[in-house]
Biopython code that builds the backbone (N, CA, C, O; Angstrom):
import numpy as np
from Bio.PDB.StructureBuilder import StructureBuilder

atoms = [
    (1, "UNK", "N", (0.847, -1.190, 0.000)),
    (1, "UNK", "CA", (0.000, 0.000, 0.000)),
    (1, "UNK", "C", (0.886, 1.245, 0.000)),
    (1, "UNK", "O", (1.690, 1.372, 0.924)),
    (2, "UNK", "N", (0.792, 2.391, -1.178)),
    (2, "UNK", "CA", (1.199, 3.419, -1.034)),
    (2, "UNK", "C", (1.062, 4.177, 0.458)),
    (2, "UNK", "O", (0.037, 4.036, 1.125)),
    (3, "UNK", "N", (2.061, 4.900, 0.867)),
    (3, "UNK", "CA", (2.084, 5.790, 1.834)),
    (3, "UNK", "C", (2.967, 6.747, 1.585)),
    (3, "UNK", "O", (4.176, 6.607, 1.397)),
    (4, "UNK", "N", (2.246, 7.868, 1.587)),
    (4, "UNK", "CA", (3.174, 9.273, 1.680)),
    (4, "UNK", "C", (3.166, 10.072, 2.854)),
    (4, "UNK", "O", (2.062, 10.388, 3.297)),
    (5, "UNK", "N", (3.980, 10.380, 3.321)),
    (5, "UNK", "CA", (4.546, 11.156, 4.564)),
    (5, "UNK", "C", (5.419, 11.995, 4.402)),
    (5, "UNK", "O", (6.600, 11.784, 4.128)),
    (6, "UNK", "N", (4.736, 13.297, 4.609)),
    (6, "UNK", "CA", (5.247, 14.775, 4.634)),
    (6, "UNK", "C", (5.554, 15.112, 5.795)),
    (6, "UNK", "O", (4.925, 14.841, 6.818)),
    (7, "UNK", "N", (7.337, 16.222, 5.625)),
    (7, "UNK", "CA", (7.546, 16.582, 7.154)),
    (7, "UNK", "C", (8.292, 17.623, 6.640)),
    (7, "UNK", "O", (8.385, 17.701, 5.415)),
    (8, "UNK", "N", (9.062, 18.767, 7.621)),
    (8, "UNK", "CA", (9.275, 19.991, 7.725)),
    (8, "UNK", "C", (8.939, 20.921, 7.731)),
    (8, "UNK", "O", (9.725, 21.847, 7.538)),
    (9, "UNK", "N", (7.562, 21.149, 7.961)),
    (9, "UNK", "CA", (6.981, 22.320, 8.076)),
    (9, "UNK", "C", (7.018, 23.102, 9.372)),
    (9, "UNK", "O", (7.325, 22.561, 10.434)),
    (10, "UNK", "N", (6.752, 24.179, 9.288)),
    (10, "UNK", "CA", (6.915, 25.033, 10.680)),
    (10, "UNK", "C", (6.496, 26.525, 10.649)),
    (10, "UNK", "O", (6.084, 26.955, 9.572)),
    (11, "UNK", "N", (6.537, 27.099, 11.378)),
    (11, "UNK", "CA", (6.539, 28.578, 11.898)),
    (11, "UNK", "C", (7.867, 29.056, 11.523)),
    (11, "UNK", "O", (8.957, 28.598, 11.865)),
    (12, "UNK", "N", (7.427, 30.725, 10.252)),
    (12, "UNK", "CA", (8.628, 30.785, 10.271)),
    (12, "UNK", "C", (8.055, 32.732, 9.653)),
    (12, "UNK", "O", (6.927, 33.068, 9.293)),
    (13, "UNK", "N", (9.250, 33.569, 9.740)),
    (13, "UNK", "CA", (9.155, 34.882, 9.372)),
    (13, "UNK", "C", (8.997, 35.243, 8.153)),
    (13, "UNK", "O", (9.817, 34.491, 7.626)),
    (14, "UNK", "N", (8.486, 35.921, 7.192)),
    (14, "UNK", "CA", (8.248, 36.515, 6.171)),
    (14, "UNK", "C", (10.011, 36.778, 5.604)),
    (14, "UNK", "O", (10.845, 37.193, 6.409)),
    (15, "UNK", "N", (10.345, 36.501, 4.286)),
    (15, "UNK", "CA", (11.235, 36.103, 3.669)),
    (15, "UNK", "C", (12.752, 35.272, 4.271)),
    (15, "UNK", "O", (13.925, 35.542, 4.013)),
    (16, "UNK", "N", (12.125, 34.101, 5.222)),
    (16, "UNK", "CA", (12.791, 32.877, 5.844)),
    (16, "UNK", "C", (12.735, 31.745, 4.867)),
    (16, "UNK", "O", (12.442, 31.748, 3.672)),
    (17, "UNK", "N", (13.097, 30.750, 5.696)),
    (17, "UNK", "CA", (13.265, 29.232, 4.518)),
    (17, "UNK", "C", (12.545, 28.066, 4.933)),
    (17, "UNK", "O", (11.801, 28.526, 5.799)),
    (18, "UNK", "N", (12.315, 26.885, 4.852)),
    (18, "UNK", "CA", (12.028, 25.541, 5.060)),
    (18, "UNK", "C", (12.409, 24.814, 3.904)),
    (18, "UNK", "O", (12.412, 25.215, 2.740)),
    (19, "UNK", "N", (12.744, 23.658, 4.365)),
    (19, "UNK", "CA", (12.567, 22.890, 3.135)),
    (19, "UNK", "C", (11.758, 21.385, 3.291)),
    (19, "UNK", "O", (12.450, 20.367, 3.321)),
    (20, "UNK", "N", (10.780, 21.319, 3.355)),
    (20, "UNK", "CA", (10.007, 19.861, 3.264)),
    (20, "UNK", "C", (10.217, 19.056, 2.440)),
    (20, "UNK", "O", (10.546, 19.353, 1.292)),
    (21, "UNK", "N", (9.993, 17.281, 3.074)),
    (21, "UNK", "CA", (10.192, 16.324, 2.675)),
    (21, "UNK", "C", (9.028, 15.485, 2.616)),
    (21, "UNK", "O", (8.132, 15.394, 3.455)),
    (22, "UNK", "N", (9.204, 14.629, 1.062)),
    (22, "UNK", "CA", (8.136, 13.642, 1.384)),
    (22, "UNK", "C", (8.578, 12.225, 1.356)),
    (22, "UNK", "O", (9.040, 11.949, 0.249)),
    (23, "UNK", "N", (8.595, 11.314, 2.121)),
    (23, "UNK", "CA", (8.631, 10.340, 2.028)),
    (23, "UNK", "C", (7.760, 8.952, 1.408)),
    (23, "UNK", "O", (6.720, 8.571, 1.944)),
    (24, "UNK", "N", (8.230, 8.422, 0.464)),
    (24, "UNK", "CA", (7.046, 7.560, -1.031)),
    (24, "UNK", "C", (7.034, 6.232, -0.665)),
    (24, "UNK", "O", (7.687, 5.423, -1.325)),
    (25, "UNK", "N", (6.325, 5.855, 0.381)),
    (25, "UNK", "CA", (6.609, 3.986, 0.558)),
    (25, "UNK", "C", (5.109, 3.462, -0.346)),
    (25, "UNK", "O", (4.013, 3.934, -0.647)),
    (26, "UNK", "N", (6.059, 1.908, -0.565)),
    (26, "UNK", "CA", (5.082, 1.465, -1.226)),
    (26, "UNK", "C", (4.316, 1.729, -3.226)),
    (26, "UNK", "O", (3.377, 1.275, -3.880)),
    (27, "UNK", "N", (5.246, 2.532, -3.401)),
    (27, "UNK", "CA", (4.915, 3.206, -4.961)),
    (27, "UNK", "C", (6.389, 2.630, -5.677)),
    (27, "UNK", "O", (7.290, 2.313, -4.899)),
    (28, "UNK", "N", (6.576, 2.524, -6.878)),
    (28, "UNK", "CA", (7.045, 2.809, -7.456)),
    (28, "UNK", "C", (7.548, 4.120, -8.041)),
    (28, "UNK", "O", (7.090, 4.637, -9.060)),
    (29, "UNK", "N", (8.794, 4.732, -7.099)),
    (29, "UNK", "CA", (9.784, 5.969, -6.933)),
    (29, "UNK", "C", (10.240, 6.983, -8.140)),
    (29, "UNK", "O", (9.966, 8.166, -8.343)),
    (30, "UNK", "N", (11.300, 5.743, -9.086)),
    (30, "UNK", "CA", (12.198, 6.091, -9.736)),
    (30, "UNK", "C", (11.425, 6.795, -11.179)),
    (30, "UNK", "O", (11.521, 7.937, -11.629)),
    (31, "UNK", "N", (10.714, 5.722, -11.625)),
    (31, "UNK", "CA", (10.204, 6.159, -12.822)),
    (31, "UNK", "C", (8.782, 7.081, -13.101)),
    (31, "UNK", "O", (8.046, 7.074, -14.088)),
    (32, "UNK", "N", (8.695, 7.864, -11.853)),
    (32, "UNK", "CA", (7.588, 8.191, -11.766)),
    (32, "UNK", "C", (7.247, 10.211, -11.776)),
    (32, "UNK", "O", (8.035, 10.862, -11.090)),
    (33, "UNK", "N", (6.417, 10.799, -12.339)),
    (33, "UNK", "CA", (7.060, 12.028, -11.689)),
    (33, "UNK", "C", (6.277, 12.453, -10.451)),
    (33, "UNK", "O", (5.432, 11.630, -10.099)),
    (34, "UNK", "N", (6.360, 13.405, -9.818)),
    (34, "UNK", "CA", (5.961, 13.809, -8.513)),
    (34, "UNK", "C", (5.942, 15.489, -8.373)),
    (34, "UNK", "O", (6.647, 16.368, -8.869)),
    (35, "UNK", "N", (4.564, 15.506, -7.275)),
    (35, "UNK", "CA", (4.524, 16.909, -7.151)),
    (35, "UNK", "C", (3.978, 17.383, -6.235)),
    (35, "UNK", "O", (2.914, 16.800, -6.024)),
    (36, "UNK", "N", (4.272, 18.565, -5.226)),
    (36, "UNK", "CA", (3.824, 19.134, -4.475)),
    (36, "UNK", "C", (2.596, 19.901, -4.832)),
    (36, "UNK", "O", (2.511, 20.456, -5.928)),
    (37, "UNK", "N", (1.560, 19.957, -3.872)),
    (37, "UNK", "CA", (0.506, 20.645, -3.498)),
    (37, "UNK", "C", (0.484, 21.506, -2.324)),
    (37, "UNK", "O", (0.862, 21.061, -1.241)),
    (38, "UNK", "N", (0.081, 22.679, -2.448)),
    (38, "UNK", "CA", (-0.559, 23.103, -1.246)),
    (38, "UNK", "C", (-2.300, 23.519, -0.871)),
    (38, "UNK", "O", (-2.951, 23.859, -1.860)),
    (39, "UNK", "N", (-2.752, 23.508, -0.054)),
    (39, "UNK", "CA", (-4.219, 24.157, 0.215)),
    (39, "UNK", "C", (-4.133, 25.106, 1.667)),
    (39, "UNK", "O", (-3.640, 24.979, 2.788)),
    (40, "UNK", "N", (-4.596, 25.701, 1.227)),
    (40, "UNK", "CA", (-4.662, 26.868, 2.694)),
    (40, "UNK", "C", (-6.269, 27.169, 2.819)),
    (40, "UNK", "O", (-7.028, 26.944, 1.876)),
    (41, "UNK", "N", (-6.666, 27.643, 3.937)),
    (41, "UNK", "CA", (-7.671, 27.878, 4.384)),
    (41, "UNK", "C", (-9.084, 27.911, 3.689)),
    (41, "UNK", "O", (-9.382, 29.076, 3.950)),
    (42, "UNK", "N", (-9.934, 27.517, 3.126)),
    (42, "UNK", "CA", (-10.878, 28.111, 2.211)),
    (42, "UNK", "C", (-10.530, 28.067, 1.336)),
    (42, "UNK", "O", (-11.038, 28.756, 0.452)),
    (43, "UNK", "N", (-9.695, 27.414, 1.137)),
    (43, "UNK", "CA", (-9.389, 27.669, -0.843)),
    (43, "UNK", "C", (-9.131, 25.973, -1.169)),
    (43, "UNK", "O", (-8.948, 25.169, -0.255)),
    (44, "UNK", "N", (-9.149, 25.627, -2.473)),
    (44, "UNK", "CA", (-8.777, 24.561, -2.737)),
    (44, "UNK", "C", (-7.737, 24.104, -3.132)),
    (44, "UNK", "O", (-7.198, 24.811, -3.983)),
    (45, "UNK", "N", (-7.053, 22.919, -2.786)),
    (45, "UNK", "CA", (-5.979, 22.578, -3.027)),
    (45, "UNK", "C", (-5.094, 22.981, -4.490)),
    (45, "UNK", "O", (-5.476, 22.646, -5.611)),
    (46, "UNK", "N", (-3.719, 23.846, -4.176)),
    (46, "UNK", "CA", (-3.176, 24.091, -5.689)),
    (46, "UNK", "C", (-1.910, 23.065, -6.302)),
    (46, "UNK", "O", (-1.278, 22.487, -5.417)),
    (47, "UNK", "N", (-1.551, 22.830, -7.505)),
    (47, "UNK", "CA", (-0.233, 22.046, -8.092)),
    (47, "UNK", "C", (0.889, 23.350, -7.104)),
    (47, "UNK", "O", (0.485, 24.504, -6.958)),
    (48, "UNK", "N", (1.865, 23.018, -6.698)),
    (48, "UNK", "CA", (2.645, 24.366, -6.579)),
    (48, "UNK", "C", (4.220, 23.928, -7.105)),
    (48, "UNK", "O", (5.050, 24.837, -7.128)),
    (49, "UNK", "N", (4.710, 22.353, -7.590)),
    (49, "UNK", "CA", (5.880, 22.116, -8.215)),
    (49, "UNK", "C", (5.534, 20.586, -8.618)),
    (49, "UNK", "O", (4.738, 19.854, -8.029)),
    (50, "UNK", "N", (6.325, 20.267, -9.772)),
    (50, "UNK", "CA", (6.397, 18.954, -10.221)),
    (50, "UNK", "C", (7.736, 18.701, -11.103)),
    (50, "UNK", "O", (8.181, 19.420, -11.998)),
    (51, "UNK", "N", (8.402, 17.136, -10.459)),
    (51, "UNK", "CA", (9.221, 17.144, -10.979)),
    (51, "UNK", "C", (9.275, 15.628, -11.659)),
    (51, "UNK", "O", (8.937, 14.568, -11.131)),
    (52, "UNK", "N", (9.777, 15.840, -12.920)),
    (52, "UNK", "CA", (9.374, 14.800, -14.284)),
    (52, "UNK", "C", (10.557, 13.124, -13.343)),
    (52, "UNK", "O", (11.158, 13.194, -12.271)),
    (53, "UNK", "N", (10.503, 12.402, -13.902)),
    (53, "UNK", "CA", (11.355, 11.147, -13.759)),
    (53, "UNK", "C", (12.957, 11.438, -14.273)),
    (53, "UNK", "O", (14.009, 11.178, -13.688)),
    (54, "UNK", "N", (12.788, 11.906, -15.239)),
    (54, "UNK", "CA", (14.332, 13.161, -15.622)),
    (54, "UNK", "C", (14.922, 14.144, -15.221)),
    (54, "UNK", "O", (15.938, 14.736, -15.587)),
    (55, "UNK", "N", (13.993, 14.314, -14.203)),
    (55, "UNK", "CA", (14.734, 15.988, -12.893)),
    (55, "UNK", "C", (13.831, 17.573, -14.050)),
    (55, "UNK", "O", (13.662, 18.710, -13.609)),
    (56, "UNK", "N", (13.532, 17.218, -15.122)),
    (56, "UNK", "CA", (12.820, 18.398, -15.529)),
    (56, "UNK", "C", (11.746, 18.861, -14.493)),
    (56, "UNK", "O", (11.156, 17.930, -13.944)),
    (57, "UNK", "N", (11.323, 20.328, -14.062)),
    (57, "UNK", "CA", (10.874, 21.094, -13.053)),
    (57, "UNK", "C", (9.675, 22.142, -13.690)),
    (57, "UNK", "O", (9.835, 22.763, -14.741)),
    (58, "UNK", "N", (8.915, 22.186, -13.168)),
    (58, "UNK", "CA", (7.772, 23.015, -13.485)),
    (58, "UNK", "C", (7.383, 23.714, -11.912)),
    (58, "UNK", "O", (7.381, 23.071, -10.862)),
    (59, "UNK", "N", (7.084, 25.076, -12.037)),
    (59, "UNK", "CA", (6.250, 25.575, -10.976)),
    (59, "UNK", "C", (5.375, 26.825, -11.219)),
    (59, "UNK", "O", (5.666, 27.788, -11.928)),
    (60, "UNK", "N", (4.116, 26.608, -10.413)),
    (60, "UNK", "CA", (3.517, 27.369, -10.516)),
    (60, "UNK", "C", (4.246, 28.789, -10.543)),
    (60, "UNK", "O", (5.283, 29.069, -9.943)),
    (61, "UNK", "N", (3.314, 29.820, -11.552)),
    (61, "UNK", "CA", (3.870, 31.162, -11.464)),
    (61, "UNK", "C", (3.952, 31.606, -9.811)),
    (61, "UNK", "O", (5.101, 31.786, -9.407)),
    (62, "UNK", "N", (2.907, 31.792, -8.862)),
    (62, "UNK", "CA", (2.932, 32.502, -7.553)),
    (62, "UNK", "C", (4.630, 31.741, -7.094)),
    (62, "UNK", "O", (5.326, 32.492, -6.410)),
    (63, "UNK", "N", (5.158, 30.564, -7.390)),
    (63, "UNK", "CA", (6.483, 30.284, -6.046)),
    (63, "UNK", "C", (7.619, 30.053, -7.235)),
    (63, "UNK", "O", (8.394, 29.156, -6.902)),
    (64, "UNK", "N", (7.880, 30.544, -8.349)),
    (64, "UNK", "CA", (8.820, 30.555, -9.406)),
    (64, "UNK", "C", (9.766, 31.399, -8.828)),
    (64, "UNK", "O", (9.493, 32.468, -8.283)),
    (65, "UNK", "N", (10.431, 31.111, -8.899)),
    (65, "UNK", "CA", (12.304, 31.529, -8.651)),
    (65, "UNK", "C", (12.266, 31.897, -6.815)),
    (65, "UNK", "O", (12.879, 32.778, -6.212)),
    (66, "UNK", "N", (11.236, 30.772, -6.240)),
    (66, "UNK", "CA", (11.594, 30.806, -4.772)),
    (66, "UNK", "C", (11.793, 29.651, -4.501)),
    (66, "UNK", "O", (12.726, 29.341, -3.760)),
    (67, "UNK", "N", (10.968, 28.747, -5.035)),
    (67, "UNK", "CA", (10.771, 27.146, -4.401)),
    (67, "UNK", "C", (11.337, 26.469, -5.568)),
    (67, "UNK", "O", (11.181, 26.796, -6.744)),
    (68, "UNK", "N", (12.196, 25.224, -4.980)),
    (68, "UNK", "CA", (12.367, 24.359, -5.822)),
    (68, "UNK", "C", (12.247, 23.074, -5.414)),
    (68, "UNK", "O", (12.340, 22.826, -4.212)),
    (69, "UNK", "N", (11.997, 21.945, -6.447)),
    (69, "UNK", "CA", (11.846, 20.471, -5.919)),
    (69, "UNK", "C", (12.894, 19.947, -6.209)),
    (69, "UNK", "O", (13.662, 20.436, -7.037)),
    (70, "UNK", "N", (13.100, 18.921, -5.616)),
    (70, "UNK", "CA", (14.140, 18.203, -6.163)),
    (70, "UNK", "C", (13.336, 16.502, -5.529)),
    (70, "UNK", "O", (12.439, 16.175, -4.752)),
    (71, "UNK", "N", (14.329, 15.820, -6.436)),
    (71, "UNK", "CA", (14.200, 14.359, -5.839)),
    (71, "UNK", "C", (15.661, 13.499, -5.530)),
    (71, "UNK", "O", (16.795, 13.817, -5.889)),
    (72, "UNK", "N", (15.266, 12.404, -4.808)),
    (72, "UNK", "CA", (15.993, 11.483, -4.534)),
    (72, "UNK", "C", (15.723, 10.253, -4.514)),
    (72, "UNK", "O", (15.231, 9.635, -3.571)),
    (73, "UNK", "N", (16.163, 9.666, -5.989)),
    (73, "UNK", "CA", (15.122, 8.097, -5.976)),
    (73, "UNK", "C", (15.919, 7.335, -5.426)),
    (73, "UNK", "O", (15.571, 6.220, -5.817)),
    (74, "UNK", "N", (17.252, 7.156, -4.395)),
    (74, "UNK", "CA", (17.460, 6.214, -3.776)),
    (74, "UNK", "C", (16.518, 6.201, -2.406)),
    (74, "UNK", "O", (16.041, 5.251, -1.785)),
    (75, "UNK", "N", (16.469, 7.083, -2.267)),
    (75, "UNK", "CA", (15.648, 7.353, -0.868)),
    (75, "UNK", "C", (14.075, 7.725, -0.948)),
    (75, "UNK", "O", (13.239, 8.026, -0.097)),
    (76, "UNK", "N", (14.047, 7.556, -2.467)),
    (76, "UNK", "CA", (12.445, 7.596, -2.692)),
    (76, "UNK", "C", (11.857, 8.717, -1.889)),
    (76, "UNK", "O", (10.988, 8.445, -1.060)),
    (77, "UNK", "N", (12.214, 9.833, -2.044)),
    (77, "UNK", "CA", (12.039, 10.957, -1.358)),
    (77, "UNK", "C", (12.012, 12.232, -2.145)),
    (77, "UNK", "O", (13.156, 12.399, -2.566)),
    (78, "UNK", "N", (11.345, 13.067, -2.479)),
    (78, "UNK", "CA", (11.081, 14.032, -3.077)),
    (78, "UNK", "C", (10.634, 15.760, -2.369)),
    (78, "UNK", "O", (9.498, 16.099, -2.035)),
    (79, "UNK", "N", (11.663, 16.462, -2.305)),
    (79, "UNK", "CA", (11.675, 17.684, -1.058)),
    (79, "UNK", "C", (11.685, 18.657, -2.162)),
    (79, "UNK", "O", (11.982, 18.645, -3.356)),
    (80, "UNK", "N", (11.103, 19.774, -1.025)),
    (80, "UNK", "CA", (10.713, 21.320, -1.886)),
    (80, "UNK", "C", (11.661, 22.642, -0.484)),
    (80, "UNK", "O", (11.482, 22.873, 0.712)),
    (81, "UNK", "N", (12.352, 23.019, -1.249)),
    (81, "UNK", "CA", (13.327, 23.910, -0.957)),
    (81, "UNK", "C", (12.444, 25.325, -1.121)),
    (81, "UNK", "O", (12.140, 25.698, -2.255)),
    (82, "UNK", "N", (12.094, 26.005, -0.084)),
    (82, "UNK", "CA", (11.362, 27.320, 0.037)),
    (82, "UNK", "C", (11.681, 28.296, 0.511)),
    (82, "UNK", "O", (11.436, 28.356, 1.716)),
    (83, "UNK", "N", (12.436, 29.668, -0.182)),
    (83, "UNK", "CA", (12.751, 30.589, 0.301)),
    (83, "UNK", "C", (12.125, 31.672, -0.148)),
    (83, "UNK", "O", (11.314, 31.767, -1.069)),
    (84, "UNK", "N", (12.708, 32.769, 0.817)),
    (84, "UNK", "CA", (12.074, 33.911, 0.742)),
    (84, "UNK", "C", (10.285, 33.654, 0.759)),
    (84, "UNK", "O", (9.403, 33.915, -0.061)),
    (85, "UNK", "N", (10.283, 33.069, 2.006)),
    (85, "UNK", "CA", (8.513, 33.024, 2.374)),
    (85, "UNK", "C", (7.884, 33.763, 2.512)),
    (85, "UNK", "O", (8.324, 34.731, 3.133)),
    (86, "UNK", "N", (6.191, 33.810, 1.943)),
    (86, "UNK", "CA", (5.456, 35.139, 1.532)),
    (86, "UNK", "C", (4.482, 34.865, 2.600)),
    (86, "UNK", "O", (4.156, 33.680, 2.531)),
    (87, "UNK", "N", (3.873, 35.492, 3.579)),
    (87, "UNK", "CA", (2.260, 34.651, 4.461)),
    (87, "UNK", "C", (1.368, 34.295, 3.414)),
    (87, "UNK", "O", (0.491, 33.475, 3.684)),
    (88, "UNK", "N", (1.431, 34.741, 2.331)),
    (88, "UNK", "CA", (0.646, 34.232, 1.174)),
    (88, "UNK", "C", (0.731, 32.495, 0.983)),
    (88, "UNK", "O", (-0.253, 31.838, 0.639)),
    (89, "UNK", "N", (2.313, 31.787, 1.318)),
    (89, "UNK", "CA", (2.554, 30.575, 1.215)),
    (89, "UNK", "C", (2.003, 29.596, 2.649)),
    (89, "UNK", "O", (2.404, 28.469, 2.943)),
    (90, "UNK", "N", (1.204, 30.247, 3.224)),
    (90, "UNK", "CA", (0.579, 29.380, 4.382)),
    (90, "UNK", "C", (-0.537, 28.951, 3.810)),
    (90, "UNK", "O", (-1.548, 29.392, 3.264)),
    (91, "UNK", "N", (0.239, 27.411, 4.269)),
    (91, "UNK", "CA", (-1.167, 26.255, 3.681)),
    (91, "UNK", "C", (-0.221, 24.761, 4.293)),
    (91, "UNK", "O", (0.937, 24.589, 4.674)),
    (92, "UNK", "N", (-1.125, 24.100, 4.171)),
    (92, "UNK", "CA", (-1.043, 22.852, 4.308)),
    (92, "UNK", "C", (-0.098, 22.127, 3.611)),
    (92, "UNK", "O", (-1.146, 21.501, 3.773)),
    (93, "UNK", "N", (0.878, 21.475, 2.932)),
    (93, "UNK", "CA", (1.655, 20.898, 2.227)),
    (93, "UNK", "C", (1.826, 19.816, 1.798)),
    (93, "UNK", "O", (2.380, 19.115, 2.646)),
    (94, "UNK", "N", (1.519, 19.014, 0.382)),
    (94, "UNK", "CA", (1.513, 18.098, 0.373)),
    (94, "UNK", "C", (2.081, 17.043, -0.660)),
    (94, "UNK", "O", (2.042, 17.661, -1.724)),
    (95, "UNK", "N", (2.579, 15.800, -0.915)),
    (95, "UNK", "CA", (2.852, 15.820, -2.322)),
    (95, "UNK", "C", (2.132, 14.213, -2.447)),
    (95, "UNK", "O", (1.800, 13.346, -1.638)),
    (96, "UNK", "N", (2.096, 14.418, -4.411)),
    (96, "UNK", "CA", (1.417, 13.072, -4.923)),
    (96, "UNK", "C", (2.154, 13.068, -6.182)),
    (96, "UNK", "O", (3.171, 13.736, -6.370)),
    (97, "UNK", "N", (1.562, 12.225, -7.115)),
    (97, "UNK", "CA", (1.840, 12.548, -8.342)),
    (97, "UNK", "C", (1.095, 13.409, -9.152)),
    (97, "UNK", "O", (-0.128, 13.318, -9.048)),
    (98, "UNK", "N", (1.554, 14.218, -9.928)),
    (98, "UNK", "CA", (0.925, 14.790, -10.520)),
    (98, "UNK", "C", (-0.737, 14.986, -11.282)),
    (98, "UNK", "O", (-1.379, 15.900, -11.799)),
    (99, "UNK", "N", (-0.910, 13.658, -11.004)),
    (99, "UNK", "CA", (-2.817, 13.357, -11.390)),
    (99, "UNK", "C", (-3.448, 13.661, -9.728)),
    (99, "UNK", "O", (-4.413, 14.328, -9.354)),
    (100, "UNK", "N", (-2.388, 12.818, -8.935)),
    (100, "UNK", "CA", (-3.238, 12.926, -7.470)),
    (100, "UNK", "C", (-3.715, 11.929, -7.334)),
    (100, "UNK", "O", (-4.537, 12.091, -6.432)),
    (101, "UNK", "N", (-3.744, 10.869, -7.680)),
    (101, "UNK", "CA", (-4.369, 10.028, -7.515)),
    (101, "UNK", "C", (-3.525, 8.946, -6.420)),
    (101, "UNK", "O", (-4.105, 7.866, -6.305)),
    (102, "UNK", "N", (-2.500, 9.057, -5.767)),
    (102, "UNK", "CA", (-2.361, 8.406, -4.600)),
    (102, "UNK", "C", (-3.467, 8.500, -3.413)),
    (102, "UNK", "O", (-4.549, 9.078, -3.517)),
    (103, "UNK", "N", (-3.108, 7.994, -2.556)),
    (103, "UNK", "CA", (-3.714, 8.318, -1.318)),
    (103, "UNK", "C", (-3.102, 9.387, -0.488)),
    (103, "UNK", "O", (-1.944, 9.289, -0.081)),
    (104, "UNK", "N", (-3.899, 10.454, -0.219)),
    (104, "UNK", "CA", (-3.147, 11.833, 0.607)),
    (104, "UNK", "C", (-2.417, 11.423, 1.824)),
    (104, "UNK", "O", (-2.930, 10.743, 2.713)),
    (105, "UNK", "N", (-1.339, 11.809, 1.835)),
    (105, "UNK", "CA", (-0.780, 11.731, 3.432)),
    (105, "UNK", "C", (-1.558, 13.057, 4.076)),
    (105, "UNK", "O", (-2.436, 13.783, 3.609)),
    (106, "UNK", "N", (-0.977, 13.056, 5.126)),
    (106, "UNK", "CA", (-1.413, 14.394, 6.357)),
    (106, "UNK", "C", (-1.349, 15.654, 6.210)),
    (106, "UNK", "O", (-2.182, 16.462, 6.621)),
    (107, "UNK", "N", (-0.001, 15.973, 5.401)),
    (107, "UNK", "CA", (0.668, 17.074, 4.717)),
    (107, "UNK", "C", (1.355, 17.591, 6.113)),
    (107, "UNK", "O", (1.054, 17.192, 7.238)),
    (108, "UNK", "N", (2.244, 18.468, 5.817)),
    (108, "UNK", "CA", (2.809, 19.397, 6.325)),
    (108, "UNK", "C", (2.456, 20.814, 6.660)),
    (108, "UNK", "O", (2.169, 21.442, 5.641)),
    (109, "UNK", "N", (2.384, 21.538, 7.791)),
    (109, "UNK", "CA", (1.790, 23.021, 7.573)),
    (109, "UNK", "C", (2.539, 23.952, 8.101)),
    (109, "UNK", "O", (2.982, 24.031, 9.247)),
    (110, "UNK", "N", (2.663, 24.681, 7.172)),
    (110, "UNK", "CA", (3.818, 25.862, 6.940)),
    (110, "UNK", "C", (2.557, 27.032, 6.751)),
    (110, "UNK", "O", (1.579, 27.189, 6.020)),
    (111, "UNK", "N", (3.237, 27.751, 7.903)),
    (111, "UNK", "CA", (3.096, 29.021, 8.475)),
    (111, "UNK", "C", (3.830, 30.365, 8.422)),
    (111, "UNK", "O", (4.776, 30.579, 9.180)),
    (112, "UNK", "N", (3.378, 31.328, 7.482)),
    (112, "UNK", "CA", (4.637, 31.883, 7.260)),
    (112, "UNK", "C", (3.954, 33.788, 7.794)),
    (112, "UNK", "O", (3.211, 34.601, 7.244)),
    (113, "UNK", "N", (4.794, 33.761, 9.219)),
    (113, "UNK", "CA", (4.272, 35.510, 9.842)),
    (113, "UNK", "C", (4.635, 36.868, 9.157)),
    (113, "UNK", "O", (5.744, 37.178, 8.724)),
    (114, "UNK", "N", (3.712, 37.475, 9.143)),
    (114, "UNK", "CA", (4.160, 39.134, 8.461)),
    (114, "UNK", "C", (5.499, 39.731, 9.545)),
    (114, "UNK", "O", (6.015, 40.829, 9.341)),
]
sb = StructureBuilder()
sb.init_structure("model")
sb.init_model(0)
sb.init_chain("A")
sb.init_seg("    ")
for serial, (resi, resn, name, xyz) in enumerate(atoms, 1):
    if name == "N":
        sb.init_residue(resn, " ", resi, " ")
    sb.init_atom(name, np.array(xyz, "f"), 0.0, 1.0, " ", f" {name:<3s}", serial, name[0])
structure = sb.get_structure()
C-alpha cells in the first residue's frame, strides 16, 4: 500500500526558509514524476511544483524563482526547498503525483508571519 509522509513544516518569518520532505513507501519511486501541493484555508488545493522522472521542473507562477523540488530516488524521497517566504505561502503541504491520484498523506503546515 502506497504511503506518503510529509515533514518539515513550521513557523517561520516573512522572507525565511524551510525545506520539506516527502517520504514515497510502497509506490514505485524512480520512474515516476511527482509533485507538491498546497491548500490553505478556504481555498482549494493548488499544483505548486512537479518534478518529471528526468529531474525536468515546473512551478507554478505565484512560487517561481523561490521554491524548488528536487528528488531522490534512492531514498524515494522528493523535497521542496522554500525561500524567501510570503504569508501568502501558508497552507497545508503536500505531495502526490501529478494526477493525485495516490492516497493523501497528512501534509505538512507551513506558516509563514508578516
Amino acid at each position: 500500500q502506497v504511503q506518503l509522509v510529509e515533514s518539515g513544516g513550521g513557523l517561520v518569518q516573512a522572507g525565511g526558509s524551510l525545506t520539506l520532505s516527502c517520504a514515497a513507501s510502497g509506490s514505485i519511486f524512480a520512474p515516476s514524476a511527482w509533485s507538491w501541493y498546497r491548500q490553505a484555508p478556504e481555498k482549494q488545493r493548488e499544483l505548486v511544483a512537479t518534478i518529471s522522472p528526468g529531474g525536468a521542473r515546473n512551478y507554478a507562477d505565484s512560487v517561481k524563482a523561490r521554491f524548488s523540488i528536487s528528488r531522490d530516488n534512492a531514498k524515494a524521497t522528493v523535497n521542496l526547498q522554500m525561500n524567501n517566504l510570503k504569508p501568502e505561502d501558508t497552507a497545508v503541504y503536500f505531495c502526490n503525483h501529478p494526477n493525485g491520484r495516490l492516497p493523501w498523506g497528512q501534509g505538512t503546515q507551513v506558516t509563514v508571519s508578516s
